[in-house]
C-alpha positions in Angstrom: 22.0 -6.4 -28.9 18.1 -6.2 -29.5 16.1 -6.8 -26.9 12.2 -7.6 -26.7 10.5 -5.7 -23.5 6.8 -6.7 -22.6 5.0 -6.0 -19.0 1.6 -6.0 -17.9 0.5 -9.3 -19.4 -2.6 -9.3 -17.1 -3.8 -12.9 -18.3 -4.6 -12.3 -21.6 -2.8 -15.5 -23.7 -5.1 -13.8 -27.0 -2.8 -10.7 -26.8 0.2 -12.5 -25.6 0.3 -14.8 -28.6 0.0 -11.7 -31.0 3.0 -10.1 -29.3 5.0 -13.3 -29.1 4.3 -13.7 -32.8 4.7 -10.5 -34.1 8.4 -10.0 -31.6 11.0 -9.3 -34.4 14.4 -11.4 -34.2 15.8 -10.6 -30.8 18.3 -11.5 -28.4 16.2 -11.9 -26.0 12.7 -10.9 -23.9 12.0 -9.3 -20.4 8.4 -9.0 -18.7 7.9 -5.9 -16.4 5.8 -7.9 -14.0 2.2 -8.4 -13.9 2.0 -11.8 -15.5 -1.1 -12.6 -14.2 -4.6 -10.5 -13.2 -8.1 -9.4 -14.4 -7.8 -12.2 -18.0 -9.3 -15.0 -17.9 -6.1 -17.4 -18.8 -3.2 -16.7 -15.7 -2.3 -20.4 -16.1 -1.6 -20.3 -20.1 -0.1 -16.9 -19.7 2.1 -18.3 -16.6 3.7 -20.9 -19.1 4.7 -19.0 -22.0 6.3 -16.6 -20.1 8.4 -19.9 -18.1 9.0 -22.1 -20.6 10.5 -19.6 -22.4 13.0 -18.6 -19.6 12.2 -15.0 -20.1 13.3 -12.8 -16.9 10.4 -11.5 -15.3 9.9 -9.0 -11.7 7.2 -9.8 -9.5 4.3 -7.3 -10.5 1.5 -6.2 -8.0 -1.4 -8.6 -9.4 1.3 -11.5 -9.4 2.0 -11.0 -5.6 -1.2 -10.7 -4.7 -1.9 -14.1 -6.6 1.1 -15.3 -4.6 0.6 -13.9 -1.3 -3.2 -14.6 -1.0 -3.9 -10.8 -0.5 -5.6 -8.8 -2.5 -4.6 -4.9 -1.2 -6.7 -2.2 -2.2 -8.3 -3.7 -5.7 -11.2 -2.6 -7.1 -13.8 -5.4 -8.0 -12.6 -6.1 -11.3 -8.8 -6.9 -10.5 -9.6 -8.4 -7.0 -12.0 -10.8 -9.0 -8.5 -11.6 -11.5 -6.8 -12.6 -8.4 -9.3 -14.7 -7.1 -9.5 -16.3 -10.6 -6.1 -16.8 -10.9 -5.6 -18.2 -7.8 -8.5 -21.2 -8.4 -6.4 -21.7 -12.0 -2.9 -21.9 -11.0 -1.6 -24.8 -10.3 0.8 -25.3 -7.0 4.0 -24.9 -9.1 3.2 -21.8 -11.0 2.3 -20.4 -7.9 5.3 -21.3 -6.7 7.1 -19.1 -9.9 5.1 -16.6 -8.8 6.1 -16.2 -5.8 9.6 -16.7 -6.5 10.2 -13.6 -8.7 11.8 -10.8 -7.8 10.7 -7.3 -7.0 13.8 -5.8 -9.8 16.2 -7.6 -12.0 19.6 -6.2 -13.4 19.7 -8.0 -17.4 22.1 -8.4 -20.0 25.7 -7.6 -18.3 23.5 -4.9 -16.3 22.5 -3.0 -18.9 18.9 -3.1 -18.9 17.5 -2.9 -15.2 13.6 -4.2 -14.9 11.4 -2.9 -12.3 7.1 -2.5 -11.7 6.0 0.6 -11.0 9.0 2.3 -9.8 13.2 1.8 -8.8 12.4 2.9 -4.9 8.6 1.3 -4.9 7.4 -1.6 -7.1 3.5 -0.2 -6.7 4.0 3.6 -7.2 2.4 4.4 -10.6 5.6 6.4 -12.7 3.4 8.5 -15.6 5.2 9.8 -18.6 5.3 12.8 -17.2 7.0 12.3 -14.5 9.9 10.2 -16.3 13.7 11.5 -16.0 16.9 10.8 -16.1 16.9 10.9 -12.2 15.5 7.5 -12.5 18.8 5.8 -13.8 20.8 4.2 -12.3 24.1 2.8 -13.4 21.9 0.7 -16.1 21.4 1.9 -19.6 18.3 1.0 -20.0 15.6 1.3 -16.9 12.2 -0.5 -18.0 8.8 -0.2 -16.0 5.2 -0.9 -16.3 2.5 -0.5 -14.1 0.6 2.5 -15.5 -0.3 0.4 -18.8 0.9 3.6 -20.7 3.9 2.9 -23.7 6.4 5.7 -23.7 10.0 6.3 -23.6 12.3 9.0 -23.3 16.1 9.1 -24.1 19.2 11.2 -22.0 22.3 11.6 -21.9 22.6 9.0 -19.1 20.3 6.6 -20.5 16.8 5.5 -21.6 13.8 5.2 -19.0 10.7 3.0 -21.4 7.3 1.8 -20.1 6.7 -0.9 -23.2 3.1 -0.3 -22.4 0.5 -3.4 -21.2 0.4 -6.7 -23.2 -3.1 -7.8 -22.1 -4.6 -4.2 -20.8 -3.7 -1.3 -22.8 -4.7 1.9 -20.8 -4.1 4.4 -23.7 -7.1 4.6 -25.7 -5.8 2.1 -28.4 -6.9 -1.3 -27.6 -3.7 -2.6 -29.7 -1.4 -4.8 -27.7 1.8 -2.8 -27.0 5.3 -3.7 -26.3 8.4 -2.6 -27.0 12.4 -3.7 -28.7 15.2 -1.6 -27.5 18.7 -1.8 -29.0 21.4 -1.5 -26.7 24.2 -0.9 -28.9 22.2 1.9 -30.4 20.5 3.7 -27.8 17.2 3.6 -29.4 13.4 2.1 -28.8 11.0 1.0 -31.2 7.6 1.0 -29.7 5.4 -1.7 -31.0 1.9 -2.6 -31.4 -0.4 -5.1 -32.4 -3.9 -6.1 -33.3 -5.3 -9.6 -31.6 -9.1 -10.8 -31.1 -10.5 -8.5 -28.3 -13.9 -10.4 -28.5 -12.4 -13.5 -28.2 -11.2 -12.3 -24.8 -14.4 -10.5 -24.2 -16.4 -13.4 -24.7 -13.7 -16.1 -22.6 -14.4 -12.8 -19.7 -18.4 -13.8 -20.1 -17.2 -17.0 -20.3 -15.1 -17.1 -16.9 -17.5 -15.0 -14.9 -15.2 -12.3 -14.2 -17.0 -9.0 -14.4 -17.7 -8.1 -17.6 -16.0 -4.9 -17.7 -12.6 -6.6 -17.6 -13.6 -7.2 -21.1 -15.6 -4.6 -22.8 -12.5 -1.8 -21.7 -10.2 -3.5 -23.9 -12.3 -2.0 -26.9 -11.4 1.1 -25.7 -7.8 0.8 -24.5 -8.9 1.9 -21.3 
């Protein structure tokens, strides 16, 4: 069974179509969480990831949009919510704020959480990734830090399949990632999409235009 893993979406439909397109023949998809945030497009973004039915976890941006708080953003991702709160309609909010903060997927296999299994907002580095993470799952996913990596133990495989819409890892590629649960293994993806286009729909929006120009970068 193949498996497509994506998180951080972060409102960016430009890199969400590549991914979607470029997604080899899976079984099926999961979404770490943060659906929504800093891009211009949280409504689009909102109904690919529905219509499609894909299991998603409630992601710190999306609960904020959700909740009507914005924590402790900085401007840039406190401007996001505020946008995506003006753009979503009553009933994707409503989807919002019905997800949950983990999911157990495919026969419990594959267990889906945001930043961490004990604490959806605590940033999980690569570094500090280990097979005390697991559970009873064989695969645990997480995003949150925007970072792709995996490792593989005996008792199973932790993966962050990297950010969709935000990639924080100096390559401005979209990244997710297909795991194969019969196999044990990960193939970390990535993929080019139309970073001006999404800088220019920033400029566009009026968001701060940071949200935009960092995406160059992958930072």
């Amino acid at each position: 069974m193949r498996i497509g893993v994506i998180a951080d979406v972060h409102a960016n439909e430009v890199a969400l179509e590549a991914v979607l397109a470029d997604v080899p023949p899976v079984d099926g998809l999961v979404c770490a969480g943060d659906v929504v945030g800093y891009n211009p497009w949280p409504a689009e973004c909102v109904e690919a990831i529905r219509d499609r039915g894909v299991p998603t976890i409630m992601g710190n941006h999306d609960r904020a949009v959700a909740s009507g708080t914005s924590f402790r953003f900085n401007r840039m991702a406190a401007a996001g919510v505020e946008h995506a709160r003006a753009a979503l309609s009553e009933a994707q909010l409503e989807w919002l704020r019905g997800l949950p903060a983990e999911r157990q997927a495919f026969d419990g296999r594959l267990k889906v959480v945001h930043g961490h299994p004990e604490d959806p907002d605590r940033y999980t580095y690569p570094a500090e990734f280990g097979p005390d993470l697991l559970g009873e799952e064989d695969v645990l996913v997480m995003g949150h830090t925007h970072l792709q990596h995996h490792e593989t133990y005996d008792e199973g495989i932790v993966l962050n399949p990297g950010s969709v819409g935000q990639p924080r890892d100096g390559d401005p590629r979209a990244a997710y990632a297909v795991v194969d649960l019969e196999a044990g293994r990960v193939e970390e993806r990535r993929v080019e999409y139309d970073v001006e286009r999404v800088v220019a729909a920033v400029a566009a929006a009026d968001l701060p235009e940071r949200i935009g120009t960092r995406l160059r970068a992958g930072e």
